[in-house]
C-alpha positions in Angstrom: 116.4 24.7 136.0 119.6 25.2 137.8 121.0 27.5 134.9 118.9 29.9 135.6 119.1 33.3 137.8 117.1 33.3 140.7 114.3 35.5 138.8 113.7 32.7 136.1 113.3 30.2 138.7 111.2 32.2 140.6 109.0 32.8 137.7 109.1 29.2 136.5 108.5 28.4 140.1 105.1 30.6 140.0 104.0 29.5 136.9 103.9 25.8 137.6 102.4 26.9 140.9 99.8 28.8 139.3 99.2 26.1 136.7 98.1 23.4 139.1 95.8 25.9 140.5 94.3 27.0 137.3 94.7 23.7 135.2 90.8 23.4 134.1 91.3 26.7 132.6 94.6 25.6 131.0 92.8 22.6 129.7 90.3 24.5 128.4 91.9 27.6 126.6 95.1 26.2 126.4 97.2 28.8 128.5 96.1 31.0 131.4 97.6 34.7 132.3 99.5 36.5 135.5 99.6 39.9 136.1 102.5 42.2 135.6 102.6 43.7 138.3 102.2 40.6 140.0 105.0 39.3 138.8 107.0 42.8 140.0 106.2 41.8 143.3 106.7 38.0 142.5 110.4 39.2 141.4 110.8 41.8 144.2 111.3 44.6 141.5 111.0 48.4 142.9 108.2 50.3 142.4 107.6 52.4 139.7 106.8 55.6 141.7 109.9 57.8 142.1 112.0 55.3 140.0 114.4 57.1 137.4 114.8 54.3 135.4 111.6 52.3 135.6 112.9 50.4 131.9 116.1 49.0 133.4 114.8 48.3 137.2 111.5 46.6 136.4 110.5 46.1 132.8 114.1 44.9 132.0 114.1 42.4 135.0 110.9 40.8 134.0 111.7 40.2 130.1 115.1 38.6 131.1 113.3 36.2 133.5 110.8 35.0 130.4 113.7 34.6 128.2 115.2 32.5 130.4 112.1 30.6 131.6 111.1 30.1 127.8 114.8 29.4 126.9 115.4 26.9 129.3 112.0 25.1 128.5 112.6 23.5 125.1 109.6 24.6 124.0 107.2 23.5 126.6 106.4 27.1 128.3 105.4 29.7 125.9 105.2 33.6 127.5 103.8 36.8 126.0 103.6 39.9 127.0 99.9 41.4 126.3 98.2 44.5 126.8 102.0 46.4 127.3 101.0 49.7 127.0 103.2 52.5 126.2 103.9 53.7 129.9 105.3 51.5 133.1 102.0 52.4 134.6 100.1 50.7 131.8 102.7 47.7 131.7 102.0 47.3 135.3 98.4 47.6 135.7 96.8 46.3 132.5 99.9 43.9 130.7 100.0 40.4 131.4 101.4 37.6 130.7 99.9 34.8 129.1 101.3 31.3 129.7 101.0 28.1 127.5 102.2 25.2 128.5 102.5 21.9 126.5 100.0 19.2 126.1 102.5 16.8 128.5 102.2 19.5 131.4 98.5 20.0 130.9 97.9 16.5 131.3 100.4 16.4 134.0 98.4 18.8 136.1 95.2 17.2 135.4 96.4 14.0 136.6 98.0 15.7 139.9 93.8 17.6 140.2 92.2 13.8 139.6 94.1 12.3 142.3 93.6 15.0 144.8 89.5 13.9 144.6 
């Protein structure tokens, strides 16, 4: 965790956040999905309007962070990109990322959810 930029942690940060939030779901389907333009925000990326280089300054920023989230996991966080689109617009408003975690964090969370009853 401490190798990585403050973008990966951030994002690690959020997804373990959001995992303990949504862990029925995780348990369920297996993974569960953030918004990319959520995680613009999350990552305190510009905006996309009046931005010359929208590839470098936000869709750049946001891949590196999953490569190092998913590099720095061994294996237990998985992230994809879906619905990118072909336009920062469409990256930002319809892509998201879908987040599986391992069995051991699944059952982690469920056991952090069973003794908050």
């Amino acid at each position: 965790v401490f190798s990585l930029s403050n973008r990966g942690f951030t994002l690690l940060w959020y997804m373990c956040f959001l995992a303990r939030q949504n862990w029925k779901e995780l348990k369920e389907k297996g993974c569960f999905s953030v918004r990319t333009h959520t995680i613009q925000a999350l990552l305190s990326l510009p905006e996309e309007e009046g931005n010359k280089d929208v590839k470098r300054t936000i869709k750049q920023p946001v891949e590196d962070a999953i490569y190092e989230t998913t590099g720095a996991s061994n294996g237990t966080v998985e992230i994809e990109i879906v619905k990118q689109g072909t336009s920062i617009k469409e990256f930002l408003k319809q892509g998201c990322l879908k987040i599986k975690l391992s069995n051991s964090f699944i059952e982690y969370y469920q056991q952090l959810f069973e003794n908050k009853k």
